[in-house]
N, C-alpha and C positions, 0 to 999 in steps of 0.2 A: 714422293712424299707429299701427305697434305700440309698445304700453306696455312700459318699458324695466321688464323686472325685479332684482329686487336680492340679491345673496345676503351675507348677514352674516356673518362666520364664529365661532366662539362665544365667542374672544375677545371677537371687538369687542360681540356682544350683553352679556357679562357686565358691559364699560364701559359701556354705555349705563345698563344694568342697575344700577351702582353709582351711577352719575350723579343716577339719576332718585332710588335711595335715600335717597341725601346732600344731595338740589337742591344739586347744584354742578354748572358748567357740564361740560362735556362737551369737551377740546378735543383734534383729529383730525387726525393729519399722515401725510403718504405721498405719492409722487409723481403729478404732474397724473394728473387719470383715473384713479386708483382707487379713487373711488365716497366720494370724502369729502364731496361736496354732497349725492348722491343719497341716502345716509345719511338724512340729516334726514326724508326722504320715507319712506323704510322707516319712522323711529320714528311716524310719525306715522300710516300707513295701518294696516301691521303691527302693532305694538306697542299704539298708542293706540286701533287700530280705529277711524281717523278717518279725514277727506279729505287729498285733494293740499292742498288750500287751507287746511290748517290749520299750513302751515307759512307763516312772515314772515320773508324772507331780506330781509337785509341785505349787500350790495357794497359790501367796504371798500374807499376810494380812499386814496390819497398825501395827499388834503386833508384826512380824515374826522379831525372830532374827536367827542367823545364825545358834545355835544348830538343829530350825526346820528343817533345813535341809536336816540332817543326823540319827536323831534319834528323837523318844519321849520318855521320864521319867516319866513312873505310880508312882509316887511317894506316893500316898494315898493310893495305893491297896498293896505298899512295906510296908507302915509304917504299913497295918491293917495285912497283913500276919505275919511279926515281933514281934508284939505285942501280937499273938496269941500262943506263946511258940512254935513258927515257927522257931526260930531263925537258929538253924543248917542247916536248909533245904533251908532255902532261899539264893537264886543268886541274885546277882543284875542283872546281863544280863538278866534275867527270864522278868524284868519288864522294859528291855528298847525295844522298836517296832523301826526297821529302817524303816526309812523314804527313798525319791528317792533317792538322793546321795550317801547316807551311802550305801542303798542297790544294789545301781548300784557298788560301789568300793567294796563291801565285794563279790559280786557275779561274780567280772569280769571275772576270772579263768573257770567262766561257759559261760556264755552271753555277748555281748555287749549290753548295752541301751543306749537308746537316754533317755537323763533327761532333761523334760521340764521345765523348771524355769519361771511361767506364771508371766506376769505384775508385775516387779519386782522393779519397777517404785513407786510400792503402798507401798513397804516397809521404815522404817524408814533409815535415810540418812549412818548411819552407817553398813547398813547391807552388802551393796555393799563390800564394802572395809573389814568387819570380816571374809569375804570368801577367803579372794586373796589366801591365803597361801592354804587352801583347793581345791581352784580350778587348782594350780599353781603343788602342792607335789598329789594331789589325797588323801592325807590323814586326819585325824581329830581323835579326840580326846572324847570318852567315860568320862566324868566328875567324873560321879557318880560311875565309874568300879575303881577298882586299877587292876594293874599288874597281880596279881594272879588270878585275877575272870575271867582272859582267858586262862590259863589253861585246859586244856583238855574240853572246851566246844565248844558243836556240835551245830552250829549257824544252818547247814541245819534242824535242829528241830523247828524252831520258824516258826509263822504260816506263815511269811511274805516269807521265802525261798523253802515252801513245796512244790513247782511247780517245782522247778528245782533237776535233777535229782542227780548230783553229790554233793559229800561232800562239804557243804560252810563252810567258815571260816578258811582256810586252812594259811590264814595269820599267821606272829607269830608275834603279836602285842610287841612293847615295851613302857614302860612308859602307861598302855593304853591308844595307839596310833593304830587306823588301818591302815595300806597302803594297796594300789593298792598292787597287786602280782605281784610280776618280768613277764618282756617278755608277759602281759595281755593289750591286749589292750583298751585304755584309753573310759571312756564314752563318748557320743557327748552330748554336754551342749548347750542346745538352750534356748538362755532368750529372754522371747519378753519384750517391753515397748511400752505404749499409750505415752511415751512422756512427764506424766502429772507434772513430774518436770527432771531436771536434774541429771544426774549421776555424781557418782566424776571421775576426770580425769585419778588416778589412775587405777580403776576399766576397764574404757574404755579403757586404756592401753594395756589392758591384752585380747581384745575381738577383733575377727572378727565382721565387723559390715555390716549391710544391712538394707536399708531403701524399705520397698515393698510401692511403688506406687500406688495408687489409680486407676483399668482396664480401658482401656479403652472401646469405644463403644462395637468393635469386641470382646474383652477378655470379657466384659460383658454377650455378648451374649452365648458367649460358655460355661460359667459358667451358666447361667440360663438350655441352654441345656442339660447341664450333669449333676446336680443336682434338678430341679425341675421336680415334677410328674407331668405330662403337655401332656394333647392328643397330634396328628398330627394337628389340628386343630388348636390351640393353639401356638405349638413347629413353627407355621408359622407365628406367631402374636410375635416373641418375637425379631425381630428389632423393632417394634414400640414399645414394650412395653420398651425395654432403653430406646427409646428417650423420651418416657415421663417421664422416670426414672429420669435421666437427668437434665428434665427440673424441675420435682420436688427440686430434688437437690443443683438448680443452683437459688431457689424463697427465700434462704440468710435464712435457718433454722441455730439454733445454733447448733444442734445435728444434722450431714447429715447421712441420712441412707445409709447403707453397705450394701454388694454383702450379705451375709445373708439373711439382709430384705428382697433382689429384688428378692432374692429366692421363699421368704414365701410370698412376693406380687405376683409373679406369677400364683403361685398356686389358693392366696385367687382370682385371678380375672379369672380364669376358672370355679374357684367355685361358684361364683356370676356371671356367664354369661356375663361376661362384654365385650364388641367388641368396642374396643379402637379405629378402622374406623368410627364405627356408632358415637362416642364423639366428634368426630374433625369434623364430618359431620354437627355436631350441636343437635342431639338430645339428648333433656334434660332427658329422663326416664333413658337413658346410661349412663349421667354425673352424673344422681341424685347416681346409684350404684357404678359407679368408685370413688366420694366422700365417700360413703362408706366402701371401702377399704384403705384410708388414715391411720387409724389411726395403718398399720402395719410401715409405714415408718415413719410420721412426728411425733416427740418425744418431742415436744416441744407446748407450749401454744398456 
């Protein structure tokens, strides 16, 4: 598969840019599909000169509260080991899996990550503001651990840390608490939002913020050129293929299709021979197939 490229525009690097200055989160809105997840991957390949896999996204749901985002609690597989005259033998740490944040602040001493905080917009209103003090100190709080259950335990042993090569855990948690480790520097927190309700003010307080714009015709075109699989033939057809984009766009759908779609339109109209000259010339065998490929863009009845 071709690797999707990403182009920043210098606004939005300046925000990253100020982000990373200030270690404050970084939060990113603009409509589905323009490049606010992919983002995270730019700062972390480009920017960091790292890998894909130095990013840990996080999918906010409707249920997500703030624990999700540091850990999960197998609490059923703790209560069945327990039960089984396990009792001596069992950790609680054994049964808690960090999640991105957690794992990005237990790991910093090794890596930096970029922690994608996806559409955080979806979560309940209080999730925003259960984070400040987490996103603000780097640290959080193990619930279901006491004090002693971190005790000489080797967190580079859990599956979630077996990639990296040095000792994790090196923290010396109190109250269990983990912090960040001295002189480690901080993760970049990228949250994007759709917008689909409002954030508390608090929250926004505490955030870099950047609204990505809708591309224009030109930005359009370059993104089709560098991400869609598209002959020479084609790759020559794709100012006209915006402007029909375009004008698709601009016929008052309630769902407007993203640079995504116009991706996967592209493609599907190479694939169905469609010559978007011959449509406008008037011949209906061309529109009957160009109608054809509609139903990658318009999302609506």
């Amino acid at each position: 598969m071709k690797k999707i490229t990403y182009t920043a525009s210098e606004g939005l690097q300046a925000a990253v840019q100020v982000a990373r200055d200030l270690e404050m989160p970084l939060l990113v809105t603009g409509e589905p599909g323009t490049g606010k997840t992919q983002l995270a991957y730019w700062v972390a390949t480009e920017l960091l000169k790292g890998k894909e896999e130095d990013v840990l996204r996080f999918n906010t749901k409707t249920t997500s509260v703030a624990k999700d985002l540091f850990y999960r609690y197998d609490a059923i597989r703790h209560f069945r080991d327990a039960s089984r005259d396990k009792l001596d033998a069992v950790k609680v740490l054994d049964y808690i899996t960090f999640e991105a944040l957690g794992k990005a602040i237990l790991a910093a001493g090794e890596r930096q990550y970029v922690v994608l905080i996806d559409e955080i917009d979806k979560a309940p209103r209080d999730f925003p503001n259960d984070v400040l003090f987490e996103f603000e100190d780097m640290a959080f709080r193990v619930e279901e651990a006491l004090p002693h259950d971190f005790v000489g335990y080797d967190f580079s042993q859990k599956p979630e840390f077996q990639e990296l090569k040095a000792n994790i855990g090196t923290v010396q948690p109190k109250q269990g608490v983990i912090r960040l480790p001295k002189n480690a520097p901080k993760p970049l927190l990228i949250l994007t939002s759709n917008s689909e309700k409002n954030l508390p003010d608090a929250f926004l307080r505490r955030c870099v913020f950047y609204h990505i714009a809708f591309p224009d015709k030109d930005a359009l075109a370059k993104i089709v050129r560098e991400n869609a699989q598209l002959s020479p033939a084609y790759l020559d057809m794709v100012e006209t293929m915006v402007k029909k984009f375009e004008e698709i766009r601009n016929k008052g759908l309630r769902k407007l299709p993203a640079t995504a779609e116009l991706v996967r339109w592209a493609e599907i109209l190479e694939k169905r021979g469609v010559d978007l000259d011959k449509v406008a010339a008037g011949d209906a065998d061309m529109n009957k197939l160009l109608l054809g490929t509609y139903p990658v863009l318009a999302k609506n009845r």
